[in-house]
Steps between C-alpha positions, in 0.01 A plus 500: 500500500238583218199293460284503177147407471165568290595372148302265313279413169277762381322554175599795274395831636462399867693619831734396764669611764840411598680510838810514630592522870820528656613363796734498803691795688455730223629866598401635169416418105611691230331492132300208469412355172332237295620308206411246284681224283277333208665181373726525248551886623709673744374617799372869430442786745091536548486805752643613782418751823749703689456481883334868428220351290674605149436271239614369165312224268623325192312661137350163507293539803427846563174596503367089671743469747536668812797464758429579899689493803383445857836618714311390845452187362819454299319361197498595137194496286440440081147516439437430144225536257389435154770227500618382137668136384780719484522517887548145574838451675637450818478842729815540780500792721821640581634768790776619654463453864707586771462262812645502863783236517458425119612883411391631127415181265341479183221231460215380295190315509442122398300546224115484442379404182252640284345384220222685297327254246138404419 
């Protein structure tokens, strides 16, 4: 129902974007919202955006990372910048999304990995 995509090696201080779309006979998506699990760490909350267009980020990332929404499109956005070492990890977004037939289910994202290294 969620499909990542857009992670991948970069040096320190470059960008990417990451994407996640949802899919199937959604009726409507509540907060969605990226996280990220490092290895040997548990999976922390990286930012989030209401269905309004409020956000929230992590300390960590405020100030390089920016969350977006396209509702038309059903598809979440993490555009980051000035990526550190520190920000390699796996990235999942999640969402609650309410479905015709399915009803109101909570799902996630596969996974795309990022890894920030010279």
């Amino acid at each position: 129902q969620l499909q990542a995509s857009g992670g991948g090696l970069v040096q320190p201080g470059g960008s990417l974007r990451l994407s996640c779309a949802a899919a199937g006979s959604i009726v409507s998506i509540g907060t969605m919202n990226w996280y990220r699990q490092a290895p040997g760490k548990q999976r922390e909350l990286v930012a989030r955006i209401t269905s309004s267009g409020s956000t929230n980020y992590a300390d960590s990332v405020k100030g390089r990372f920016t969350i977006s929404r396209d509702n038309a499109k059903n598809t979440v956005y993490l555009q980051m910048n000035s990526l550190k070492p520190e920000d390699t990890a796996v990235y999942y977004c999640n969402a609650p999304i309410y479905s015709s037939g399915t009803g109101f289910r909570d799902y996630w994202g596969q996974g795309t990995q990022v890894t920030v290294s010279s």
